[in-house]
C-alpha positions as CSV (number, residue, x, y, z in Angstrom):
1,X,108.7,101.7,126.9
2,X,106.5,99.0,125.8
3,X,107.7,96.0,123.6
4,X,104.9,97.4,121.1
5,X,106.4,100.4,120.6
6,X,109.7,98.7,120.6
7,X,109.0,96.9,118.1
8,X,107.3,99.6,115.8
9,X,110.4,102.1,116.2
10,X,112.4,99.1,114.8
11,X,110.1,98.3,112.5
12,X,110.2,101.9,111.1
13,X,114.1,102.4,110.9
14,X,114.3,99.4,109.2
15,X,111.9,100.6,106.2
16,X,113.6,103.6,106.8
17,X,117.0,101.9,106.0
18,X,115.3,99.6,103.3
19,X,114.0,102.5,101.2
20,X,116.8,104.9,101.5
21,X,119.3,102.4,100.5
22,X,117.4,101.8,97.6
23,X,117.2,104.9,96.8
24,X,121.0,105.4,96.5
25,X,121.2,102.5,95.0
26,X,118.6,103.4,92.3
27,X,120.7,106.8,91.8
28,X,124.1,105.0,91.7
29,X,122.8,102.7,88.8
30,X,120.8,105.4,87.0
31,X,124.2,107.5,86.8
32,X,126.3,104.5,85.9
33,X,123.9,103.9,82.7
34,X,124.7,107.4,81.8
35,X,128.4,107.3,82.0
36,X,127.7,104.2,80.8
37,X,125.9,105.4,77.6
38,X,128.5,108.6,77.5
39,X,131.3,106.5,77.5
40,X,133.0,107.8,80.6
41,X,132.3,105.1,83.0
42,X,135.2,103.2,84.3
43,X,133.4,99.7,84.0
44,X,132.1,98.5,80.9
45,X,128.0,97.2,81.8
46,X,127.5,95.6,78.7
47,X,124.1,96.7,78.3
């Protein structure tokens, strides 16, 4: 294998990382601000 395509498979399951951990991460906050706005989270945001 090539450097080049080395380096483009790493390349790819790093955005590959990048965006799926900001997609939990998007969900996570999204539910928090629920419970949040339900009153049923256990931290208080203060938003």
């Amino acid at each position: 294998m090539s450097p080049t395509t080395a380096a483009a498979i790493v390349f790819a399951m790093m955005w590959t990382g990048i965006l799926y951990s900001g997609y939990r991460l998007f969900r996570w906050l999204y539910r928090l601000d629920r419970e949040s706005r339900e009153g049923t989270a256990p931290i208080d945001t203060g938003l």
